[in-house]
DSSP file (Angstrom, degrees, kcal/mol; ACC not computed):
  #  RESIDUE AA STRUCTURE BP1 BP2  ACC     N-H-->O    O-->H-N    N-H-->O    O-->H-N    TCO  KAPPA ALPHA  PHI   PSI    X-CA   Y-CA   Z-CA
    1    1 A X              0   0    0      0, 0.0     2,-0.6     0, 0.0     0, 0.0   0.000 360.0 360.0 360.0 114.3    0.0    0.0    0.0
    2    2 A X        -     0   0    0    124,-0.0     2,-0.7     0, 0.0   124,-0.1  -0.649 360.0-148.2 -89.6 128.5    1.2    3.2   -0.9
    3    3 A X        -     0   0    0     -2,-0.6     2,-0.1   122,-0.1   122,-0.0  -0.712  10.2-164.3 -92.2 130.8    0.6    6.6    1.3
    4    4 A X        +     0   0    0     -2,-0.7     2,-0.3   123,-0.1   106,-0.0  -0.387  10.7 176.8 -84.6 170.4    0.3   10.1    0.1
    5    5 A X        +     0   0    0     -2,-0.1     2,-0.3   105,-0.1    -2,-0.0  -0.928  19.2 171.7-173.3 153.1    0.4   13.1    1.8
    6    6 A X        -     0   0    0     -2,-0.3     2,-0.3    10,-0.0   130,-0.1  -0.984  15.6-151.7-158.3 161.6    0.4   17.2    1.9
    7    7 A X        -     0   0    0     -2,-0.3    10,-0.5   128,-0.2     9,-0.2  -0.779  38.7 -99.2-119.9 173.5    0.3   19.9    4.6
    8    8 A X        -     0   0    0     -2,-0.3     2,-0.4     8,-0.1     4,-0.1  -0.569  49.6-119.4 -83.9 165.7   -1.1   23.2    4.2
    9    9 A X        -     0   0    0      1,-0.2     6,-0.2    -2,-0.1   128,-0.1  -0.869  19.8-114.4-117.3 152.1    2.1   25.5    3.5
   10   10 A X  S    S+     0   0    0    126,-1.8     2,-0.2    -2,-0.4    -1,-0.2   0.765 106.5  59.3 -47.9 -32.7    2.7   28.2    6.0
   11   11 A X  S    S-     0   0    0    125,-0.4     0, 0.0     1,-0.2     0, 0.0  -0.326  77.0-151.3 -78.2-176.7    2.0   31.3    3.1
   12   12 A X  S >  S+     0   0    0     -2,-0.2     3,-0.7     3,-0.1    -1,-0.2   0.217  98.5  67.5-124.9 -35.2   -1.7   30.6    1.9
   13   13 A X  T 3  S+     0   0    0      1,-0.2     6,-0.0     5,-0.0    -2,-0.0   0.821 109.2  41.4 -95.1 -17.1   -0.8   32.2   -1.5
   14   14 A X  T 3  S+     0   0    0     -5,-0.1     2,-0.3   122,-0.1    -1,-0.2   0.647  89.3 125.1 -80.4   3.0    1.7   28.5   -1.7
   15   15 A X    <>  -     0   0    0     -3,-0.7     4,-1.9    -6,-0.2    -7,-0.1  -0.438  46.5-171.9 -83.7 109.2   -0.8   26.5   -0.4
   16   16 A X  T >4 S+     0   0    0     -2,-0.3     3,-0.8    -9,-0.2     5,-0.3   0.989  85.7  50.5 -71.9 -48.0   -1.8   23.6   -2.3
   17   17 A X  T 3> S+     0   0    0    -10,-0.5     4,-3.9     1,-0.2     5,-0.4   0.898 107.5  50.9 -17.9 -65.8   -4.7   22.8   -0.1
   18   18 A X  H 3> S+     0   0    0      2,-0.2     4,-2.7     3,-0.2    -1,-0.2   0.880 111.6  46.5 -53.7 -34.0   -6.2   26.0    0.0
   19   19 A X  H XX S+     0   0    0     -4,-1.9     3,-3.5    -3,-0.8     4,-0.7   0.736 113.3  53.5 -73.5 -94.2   -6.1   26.3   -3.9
   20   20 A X  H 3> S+     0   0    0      1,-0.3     4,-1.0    -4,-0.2    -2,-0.2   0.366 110.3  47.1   4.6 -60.1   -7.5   22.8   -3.8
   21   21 A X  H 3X S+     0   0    0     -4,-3.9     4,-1.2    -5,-0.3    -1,-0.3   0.835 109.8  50.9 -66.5 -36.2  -10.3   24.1   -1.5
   22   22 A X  H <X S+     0   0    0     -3,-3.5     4,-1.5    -4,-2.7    -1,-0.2   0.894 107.1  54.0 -77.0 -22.7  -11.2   27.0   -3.4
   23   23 A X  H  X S+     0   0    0     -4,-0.7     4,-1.8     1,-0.2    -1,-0.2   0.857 110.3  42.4 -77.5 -18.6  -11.5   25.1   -6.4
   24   24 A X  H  X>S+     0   0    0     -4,-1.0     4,-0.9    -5,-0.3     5,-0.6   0.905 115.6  54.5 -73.3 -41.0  -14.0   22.3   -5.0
   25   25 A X  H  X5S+     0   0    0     -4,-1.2     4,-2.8     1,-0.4     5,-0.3   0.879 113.8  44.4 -81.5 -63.7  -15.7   25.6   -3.4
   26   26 A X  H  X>S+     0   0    0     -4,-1.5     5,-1.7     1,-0.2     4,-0.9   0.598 116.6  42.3  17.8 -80.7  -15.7   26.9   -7.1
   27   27 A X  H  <5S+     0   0    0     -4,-1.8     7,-0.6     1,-0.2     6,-0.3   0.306 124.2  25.9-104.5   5.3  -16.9   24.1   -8.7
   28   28 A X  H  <5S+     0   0    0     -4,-0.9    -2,-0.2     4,-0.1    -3,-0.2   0.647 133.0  37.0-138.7 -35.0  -19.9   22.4   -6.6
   29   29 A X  H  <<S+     0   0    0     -4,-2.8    -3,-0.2    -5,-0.6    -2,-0.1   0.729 130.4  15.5 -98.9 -26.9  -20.9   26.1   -4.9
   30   30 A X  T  <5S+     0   0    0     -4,-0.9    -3,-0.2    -5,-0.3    -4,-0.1   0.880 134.3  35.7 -96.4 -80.0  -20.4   28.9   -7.5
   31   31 A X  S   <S-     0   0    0     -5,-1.7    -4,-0.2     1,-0.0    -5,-0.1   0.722  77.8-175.2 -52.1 -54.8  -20.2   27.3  -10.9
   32   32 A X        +     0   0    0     -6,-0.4    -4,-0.1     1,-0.1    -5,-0.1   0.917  33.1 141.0  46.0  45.0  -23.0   24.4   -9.7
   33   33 A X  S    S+     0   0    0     -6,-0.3     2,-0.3     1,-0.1    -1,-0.1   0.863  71.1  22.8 -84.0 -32.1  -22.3   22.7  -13.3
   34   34 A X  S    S-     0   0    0     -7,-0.6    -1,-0.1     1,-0.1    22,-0.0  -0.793  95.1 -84.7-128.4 170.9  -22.6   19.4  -11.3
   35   35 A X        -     0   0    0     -2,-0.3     2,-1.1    -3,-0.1    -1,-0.1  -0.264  42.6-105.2 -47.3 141.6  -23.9   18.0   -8.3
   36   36 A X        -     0   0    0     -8,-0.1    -1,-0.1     1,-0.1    -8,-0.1  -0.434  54.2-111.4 -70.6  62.4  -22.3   18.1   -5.1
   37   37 A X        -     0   0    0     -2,-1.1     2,-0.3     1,-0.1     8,-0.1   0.629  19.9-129.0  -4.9 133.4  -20.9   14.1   -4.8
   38   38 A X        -     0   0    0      6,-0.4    -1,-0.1     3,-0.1    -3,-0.0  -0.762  20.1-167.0 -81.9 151.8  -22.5   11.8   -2.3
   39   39 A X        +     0   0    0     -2,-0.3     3,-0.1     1,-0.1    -1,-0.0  -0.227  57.7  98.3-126.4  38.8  -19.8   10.1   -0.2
   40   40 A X  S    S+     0   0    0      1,-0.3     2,-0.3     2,-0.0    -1,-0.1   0.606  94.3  22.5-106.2 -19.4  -21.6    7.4    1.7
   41   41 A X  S >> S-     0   0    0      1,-0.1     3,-1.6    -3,-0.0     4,-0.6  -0.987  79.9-128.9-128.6 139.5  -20.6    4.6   -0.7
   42   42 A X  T 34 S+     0   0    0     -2,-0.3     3,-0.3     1,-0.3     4,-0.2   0.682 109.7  54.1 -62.1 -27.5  -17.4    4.6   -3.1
   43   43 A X  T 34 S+     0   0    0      1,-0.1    -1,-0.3     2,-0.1    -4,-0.0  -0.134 100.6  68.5 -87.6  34.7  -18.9    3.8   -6.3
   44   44 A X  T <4 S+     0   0    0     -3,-1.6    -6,-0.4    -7,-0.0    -2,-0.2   0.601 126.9   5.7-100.7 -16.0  -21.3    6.9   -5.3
   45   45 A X  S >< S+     0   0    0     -4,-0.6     3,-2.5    -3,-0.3    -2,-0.1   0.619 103.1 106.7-129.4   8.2  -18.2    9.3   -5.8
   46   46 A X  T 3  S+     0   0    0      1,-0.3    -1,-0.1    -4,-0.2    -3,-0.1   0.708  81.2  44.2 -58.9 -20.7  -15.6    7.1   -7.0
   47   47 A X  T 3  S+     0   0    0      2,-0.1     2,-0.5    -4,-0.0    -1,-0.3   0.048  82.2 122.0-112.2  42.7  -15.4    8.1  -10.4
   48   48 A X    <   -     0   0    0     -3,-2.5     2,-0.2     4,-0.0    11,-0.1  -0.757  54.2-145.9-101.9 122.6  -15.6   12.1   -9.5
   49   49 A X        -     0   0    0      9,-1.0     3,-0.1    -2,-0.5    -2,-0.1  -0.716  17.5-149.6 -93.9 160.7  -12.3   13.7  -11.0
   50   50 A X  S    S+     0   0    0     -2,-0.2     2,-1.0     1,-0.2    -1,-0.2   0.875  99.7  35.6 -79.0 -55.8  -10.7   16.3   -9.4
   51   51 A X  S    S-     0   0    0     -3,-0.1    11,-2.2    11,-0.1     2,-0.2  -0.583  84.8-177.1 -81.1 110.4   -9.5   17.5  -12.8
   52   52 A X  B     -A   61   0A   0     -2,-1.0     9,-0.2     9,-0.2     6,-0.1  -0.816  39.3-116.1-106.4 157.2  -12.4   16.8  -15.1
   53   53 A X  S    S-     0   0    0      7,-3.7     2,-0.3     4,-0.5    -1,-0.1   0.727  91.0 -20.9 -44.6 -39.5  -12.4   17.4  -19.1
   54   54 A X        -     0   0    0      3,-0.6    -1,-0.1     1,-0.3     8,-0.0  -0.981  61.1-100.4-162.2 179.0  -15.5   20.1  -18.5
   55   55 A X  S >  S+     0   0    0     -2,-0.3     3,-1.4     1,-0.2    -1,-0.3   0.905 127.3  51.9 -60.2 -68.1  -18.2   21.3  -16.4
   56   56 A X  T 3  S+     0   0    0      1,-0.3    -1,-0.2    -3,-0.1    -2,-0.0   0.680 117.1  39.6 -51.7  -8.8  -20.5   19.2  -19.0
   57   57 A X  T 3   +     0   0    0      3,-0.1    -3,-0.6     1,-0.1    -4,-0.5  -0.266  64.4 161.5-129.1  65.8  -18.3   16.0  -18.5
   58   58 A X  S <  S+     0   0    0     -3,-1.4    -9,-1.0     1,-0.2    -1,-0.1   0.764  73.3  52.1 -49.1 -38.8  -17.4   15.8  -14.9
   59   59 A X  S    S+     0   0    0    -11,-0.1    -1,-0.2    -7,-0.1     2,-0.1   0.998  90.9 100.5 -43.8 -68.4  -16.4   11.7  -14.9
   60   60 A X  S    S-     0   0    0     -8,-0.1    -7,-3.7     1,-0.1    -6,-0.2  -0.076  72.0-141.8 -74.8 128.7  -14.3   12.6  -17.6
   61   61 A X  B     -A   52   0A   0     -9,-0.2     2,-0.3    -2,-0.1    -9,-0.2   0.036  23.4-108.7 -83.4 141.5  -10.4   13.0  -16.8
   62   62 A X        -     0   0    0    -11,-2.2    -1,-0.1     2,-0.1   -11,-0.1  -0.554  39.1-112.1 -84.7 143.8   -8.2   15.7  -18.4
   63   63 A X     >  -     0   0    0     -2,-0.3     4,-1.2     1,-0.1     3,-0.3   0.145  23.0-120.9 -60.8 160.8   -5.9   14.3  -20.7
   64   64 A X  H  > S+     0   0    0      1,-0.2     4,-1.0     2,-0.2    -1,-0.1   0.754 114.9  50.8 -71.9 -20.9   -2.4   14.5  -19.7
   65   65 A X  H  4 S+     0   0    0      2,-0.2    -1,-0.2     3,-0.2     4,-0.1   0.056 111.4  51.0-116.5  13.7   -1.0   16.3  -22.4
   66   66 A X  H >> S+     0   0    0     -3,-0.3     3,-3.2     2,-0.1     4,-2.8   0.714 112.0  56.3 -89.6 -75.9   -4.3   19.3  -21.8
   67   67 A X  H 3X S+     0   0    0     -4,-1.2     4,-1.5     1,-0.4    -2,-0.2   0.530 110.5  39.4 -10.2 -61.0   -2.8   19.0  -18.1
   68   68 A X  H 3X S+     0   0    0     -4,-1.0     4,-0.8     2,-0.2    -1,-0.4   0.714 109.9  58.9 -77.1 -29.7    0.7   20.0  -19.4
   69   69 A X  H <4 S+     0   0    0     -3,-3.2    -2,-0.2     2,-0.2    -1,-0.1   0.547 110.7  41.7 -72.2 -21.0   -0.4   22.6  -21.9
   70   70 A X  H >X S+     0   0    0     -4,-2.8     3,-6.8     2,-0.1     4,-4.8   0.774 113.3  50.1 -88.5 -54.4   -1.9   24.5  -19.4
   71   71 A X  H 3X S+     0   0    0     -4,-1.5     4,-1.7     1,-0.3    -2,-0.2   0.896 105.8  54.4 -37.7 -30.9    0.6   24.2  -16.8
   72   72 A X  H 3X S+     0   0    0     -4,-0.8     4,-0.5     1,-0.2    -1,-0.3   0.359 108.1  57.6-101.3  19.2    3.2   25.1  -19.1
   73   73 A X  H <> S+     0   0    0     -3,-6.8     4,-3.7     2,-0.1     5,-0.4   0.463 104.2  48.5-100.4 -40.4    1.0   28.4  -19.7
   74   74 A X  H  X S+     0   0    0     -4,-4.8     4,-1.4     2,-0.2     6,-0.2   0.956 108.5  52.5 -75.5 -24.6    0.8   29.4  -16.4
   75   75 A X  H >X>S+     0   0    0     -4,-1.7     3,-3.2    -5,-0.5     4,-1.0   0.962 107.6  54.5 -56.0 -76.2    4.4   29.0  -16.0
   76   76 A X  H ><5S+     0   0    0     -4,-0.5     3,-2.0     1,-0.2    -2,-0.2   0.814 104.7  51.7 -10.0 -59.0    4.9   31.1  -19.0
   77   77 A X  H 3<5S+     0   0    0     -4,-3.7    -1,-0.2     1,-0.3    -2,-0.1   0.714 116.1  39.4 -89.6  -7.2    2.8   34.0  -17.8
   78   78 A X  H <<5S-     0   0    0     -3,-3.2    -1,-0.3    -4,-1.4    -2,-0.2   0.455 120.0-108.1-115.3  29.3    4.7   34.2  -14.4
   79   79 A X  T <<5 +     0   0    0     -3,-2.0     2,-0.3    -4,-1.0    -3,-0.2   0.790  60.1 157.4  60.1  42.8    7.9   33.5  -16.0
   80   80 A X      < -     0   0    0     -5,-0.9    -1,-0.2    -6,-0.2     2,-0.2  -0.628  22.5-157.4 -88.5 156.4    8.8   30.3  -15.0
   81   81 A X        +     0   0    0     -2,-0.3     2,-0.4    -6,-0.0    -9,-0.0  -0.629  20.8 149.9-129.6  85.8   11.1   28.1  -16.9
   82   82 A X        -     0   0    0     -2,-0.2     6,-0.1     1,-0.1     3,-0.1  -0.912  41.9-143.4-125.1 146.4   11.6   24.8  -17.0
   83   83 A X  S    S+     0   0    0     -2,-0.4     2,-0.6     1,-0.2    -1,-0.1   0.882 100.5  37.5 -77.1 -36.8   12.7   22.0  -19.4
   84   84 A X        -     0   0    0      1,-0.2     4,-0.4     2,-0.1    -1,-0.2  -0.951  66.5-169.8-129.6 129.9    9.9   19.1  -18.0
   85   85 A X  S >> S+     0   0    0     -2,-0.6     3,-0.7     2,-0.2     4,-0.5   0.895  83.8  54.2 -65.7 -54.6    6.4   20.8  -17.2
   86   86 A X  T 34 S+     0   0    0      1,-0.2     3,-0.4     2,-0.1     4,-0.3   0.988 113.2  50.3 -78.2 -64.0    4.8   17.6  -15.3
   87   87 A X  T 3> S+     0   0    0      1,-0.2     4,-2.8     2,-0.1     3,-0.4   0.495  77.7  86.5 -77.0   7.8    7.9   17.5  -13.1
   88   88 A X  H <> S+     0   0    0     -3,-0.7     4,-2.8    -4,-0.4     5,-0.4   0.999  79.0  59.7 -59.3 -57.9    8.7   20.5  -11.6
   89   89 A X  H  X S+     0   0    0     -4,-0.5     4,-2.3    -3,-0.4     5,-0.4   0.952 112.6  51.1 -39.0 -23.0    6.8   20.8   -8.4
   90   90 A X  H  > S+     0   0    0     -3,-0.4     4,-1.5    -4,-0.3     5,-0.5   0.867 113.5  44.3 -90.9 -58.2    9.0   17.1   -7.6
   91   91 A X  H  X S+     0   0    0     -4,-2.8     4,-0.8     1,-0.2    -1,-0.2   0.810 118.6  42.6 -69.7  -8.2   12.4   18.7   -8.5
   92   92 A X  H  < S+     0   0    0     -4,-2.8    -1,-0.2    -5,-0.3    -2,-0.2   0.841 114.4  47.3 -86.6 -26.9   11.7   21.8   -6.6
   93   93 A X  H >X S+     0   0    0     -4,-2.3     3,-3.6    -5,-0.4     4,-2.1   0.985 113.2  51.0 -47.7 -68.9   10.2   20.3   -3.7
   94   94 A X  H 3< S+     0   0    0     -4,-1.5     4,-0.4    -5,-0.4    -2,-0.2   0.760 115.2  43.5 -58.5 -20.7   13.3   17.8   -3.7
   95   95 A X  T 3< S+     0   0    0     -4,-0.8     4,-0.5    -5,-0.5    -1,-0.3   0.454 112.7  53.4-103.5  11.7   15.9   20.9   -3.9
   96   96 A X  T <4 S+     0   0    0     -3,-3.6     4,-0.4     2,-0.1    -2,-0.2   0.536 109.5  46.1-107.4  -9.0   14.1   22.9   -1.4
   97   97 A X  S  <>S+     0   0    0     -4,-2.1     5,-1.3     2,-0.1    -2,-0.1   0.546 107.1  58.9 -94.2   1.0   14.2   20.3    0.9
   98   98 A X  T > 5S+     0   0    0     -5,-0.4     3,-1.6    -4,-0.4    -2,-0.1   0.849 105.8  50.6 -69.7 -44.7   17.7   19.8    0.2
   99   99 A X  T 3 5S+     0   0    0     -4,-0.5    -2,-0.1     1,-0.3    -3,-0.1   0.738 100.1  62.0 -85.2  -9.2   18.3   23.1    1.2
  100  100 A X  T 3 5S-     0   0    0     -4,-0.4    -1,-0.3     1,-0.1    -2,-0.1   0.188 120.3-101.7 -98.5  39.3   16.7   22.9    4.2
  101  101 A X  T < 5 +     0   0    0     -3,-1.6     2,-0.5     1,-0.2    -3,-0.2   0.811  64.4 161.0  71.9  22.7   18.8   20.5    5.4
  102  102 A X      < -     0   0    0     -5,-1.3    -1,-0.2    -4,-0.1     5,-0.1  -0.629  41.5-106.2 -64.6 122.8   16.3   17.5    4.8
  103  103 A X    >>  -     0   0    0     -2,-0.5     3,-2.6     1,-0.1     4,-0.5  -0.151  19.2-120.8 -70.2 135.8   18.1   13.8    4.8
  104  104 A X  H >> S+     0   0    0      1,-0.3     4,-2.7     2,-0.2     3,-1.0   0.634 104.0  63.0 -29.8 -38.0   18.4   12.5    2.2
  105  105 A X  H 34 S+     0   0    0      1,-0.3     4,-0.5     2,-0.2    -1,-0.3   0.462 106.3  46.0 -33.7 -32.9   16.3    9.3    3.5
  106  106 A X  H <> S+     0   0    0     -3,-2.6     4,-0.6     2,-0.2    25,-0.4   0.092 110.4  50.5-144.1   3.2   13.4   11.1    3.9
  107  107 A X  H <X S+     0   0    0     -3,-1.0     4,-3.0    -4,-0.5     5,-0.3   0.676 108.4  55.6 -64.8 -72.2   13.7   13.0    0.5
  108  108 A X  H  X>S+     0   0    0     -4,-2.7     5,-2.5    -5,-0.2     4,-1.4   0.884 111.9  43.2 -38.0 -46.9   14.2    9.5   -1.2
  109  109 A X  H >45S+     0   0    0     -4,-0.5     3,-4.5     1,-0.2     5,-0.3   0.979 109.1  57.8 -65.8 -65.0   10.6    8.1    0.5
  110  110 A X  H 3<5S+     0   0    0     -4,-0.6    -1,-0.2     1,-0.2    -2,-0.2   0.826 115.1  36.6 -26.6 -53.6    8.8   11.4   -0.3
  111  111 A X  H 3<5S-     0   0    0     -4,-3.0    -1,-0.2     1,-0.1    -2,-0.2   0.588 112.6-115.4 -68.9 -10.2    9.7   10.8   -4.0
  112  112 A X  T <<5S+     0   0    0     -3,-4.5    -3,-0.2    -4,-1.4     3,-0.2   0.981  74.7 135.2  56.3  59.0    9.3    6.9   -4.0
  113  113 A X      < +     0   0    0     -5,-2.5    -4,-0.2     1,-0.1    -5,-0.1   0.464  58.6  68.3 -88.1  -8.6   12.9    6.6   -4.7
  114  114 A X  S >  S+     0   0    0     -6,-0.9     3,-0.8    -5,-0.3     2,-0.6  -0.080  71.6 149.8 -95.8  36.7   13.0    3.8   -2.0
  115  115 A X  T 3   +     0   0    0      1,-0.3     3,-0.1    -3,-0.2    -6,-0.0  -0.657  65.1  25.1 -65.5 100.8   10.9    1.3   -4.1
  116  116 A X  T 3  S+     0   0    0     -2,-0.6     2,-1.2     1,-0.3    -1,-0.3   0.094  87.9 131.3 118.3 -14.3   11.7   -2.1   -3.5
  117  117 A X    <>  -     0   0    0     -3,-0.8     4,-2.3     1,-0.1     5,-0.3  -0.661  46.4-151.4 -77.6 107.5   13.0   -1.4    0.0
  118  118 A X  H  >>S+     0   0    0     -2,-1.2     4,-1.9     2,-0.2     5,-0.6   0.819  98.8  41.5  11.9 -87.2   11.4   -3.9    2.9
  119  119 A X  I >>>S+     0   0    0      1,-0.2     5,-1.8     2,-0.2     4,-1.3   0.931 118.3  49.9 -68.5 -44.4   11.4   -1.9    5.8
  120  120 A X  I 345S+     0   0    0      1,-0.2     6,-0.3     3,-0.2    -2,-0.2   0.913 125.6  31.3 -38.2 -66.5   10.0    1.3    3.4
  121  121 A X  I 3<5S+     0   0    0     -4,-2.3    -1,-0.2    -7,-0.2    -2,-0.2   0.556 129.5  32.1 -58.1 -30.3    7.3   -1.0    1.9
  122  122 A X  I <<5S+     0   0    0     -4,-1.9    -1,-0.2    -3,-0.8    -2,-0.2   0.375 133.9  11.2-121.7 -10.2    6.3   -3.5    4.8
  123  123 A X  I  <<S+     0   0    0     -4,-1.3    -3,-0.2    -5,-0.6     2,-0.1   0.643 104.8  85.9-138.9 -42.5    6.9   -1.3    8.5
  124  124 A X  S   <S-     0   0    0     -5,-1.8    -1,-0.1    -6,-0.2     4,-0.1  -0.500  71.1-141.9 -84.3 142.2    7.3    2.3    7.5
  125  125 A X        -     0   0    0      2,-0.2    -1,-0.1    -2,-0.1     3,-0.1   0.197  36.0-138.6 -59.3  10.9    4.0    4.7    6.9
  126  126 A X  S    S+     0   0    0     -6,-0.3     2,-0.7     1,-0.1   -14,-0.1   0.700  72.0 118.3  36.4   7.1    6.1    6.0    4.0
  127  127 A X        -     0   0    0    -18,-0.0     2,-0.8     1,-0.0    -2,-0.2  -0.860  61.0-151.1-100.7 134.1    4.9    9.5    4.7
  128  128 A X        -     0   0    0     -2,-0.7     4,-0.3     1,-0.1   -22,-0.0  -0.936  11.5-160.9-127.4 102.3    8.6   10.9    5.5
  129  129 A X  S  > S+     0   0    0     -2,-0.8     4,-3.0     2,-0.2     5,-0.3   0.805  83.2  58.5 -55.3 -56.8    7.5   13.8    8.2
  130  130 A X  H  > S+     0   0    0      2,-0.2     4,-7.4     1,-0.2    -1,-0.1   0.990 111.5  47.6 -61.5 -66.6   10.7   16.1    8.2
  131  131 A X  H  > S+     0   0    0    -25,-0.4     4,-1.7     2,-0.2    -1,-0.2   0.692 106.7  54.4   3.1 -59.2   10.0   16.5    4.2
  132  132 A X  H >4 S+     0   0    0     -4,-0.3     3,-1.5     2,-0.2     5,-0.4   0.957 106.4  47.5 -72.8 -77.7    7.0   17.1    4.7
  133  133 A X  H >X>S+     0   0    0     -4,-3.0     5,-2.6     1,-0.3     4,-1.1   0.847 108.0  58.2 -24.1 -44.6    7.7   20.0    7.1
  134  134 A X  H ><5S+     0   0    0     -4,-7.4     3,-1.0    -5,-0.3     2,-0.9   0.991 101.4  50.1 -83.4 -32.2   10.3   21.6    4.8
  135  135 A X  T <<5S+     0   0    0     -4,-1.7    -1,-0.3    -3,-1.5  -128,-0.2  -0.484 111.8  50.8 -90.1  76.9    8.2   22.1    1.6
  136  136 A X  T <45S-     0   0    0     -3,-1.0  -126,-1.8    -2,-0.9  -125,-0.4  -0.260 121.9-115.9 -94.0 -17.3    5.4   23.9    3.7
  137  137 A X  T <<5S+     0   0    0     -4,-1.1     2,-0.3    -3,-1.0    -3,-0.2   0.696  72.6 124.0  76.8  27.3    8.1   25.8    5.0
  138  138 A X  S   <S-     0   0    0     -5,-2.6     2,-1.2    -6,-0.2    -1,-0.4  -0.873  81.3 -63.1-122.8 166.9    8.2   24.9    8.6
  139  139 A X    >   -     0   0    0     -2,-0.3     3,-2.6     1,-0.1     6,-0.3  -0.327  36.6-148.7 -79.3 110.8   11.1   23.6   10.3
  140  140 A X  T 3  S+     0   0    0     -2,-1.2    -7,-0.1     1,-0.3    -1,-0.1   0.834  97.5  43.8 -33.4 -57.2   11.8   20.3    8.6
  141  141 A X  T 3  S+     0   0    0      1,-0.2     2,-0.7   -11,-0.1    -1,-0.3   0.730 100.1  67.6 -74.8 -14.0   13.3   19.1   12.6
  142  142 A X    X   -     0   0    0     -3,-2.6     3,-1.6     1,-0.2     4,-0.4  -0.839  60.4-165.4-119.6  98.0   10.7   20.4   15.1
  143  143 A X  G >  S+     0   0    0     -2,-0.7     3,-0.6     1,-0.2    -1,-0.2   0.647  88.3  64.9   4.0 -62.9    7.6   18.7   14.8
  144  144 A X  G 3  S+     0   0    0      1,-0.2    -1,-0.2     3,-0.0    -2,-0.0   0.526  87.6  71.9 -70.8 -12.8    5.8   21.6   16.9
  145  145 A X  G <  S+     0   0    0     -3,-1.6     2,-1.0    -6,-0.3    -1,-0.2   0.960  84.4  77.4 -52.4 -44.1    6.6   24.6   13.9
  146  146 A X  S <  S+     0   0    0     -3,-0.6     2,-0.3    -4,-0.4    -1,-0.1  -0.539  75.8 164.5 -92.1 121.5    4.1   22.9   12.0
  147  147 A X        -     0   0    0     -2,-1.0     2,-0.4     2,-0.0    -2,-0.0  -0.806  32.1-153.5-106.4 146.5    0.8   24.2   13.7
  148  148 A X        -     0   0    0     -2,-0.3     2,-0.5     2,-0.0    -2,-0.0  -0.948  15.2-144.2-107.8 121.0   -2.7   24.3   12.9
  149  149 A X        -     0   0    0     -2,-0.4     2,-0.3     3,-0.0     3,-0.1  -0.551  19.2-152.9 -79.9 137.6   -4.8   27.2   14.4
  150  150 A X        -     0   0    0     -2,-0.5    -2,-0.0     1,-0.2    -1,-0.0  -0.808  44.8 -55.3 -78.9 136.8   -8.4   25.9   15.3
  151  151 A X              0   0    0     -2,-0.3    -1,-0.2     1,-0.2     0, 0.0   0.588 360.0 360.0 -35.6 175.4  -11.2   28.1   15.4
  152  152 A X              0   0    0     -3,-0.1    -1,-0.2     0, 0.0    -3,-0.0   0.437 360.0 360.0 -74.1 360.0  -11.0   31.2   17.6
């Protein structure tokens, strides 16, 4: 079994979550092109994309190579540059947790470089914590940086 993971990132304007959440918010509360999914069984939402082809075909998933042609527009327009579009967010997470003095171990898991490893595969949650902590931008060693406030 393989585990996934994200934190919310300390700025809000890097936050993939939050864009995440505004786009659901977007798309089932503003927009209303579809139904809000029921979640009480799995084939009631299972086949609910996040990225769908249109409002009018919600099932259906956007292609990879739409996926990359946008991406590699929005790079464009804030003057990013990179030779592979699909992969940047992994090589810039993996050299910004290099620079914050993430181990190498715990780089390797994020990325599923440790594939084929036992203990990675059979004992470990695979979610490699420190990692985690340094692309949100909290301190990759103290556990207690990464906070969440709860309601007032």
């Amino acid at each position: 079994m393989e585990y996934g993971s994200a934190l919310r990132h300390r700025d809000p304007r890097s936050c993939l979550i939050g864009a995440l959440a505004f786009w659901l918010f977007w798309r089932w509360q503003v927009e209303k092109a579809e139904r809000f999914p029921v979640f009480q069984r799995s084939e009631d939402w299972y086949e609910t994309k996040v990225l769908r082809r249109s409002a009018k075909e919600p099932q259906a998933p956007l292609s990879g190579q739409t996926a990359r042609e946008w991406t590699s527009r929005f790079y464009k327009k804030a003057g990013i540059k990179v030779s592979k579009v699909s992969h940047a967010p992994r090589v810039a997470a993996t050299q910004n947790a290099d620079m914050a003095g993430v181990d190498e171990g715990q780089i390797r898991r994020a990325g599923r470089w440790n594939n084929g490893d036992q203990m990675t595969g059979c004992y470990l949650t695979s979610l490699p914590f420190e990692f985690m902590r340094a692309v949100a931008d909290f301190d990759p060693e103290w556990s207690g940086s990464y906070f969440v406030p709860g309601p007032p």
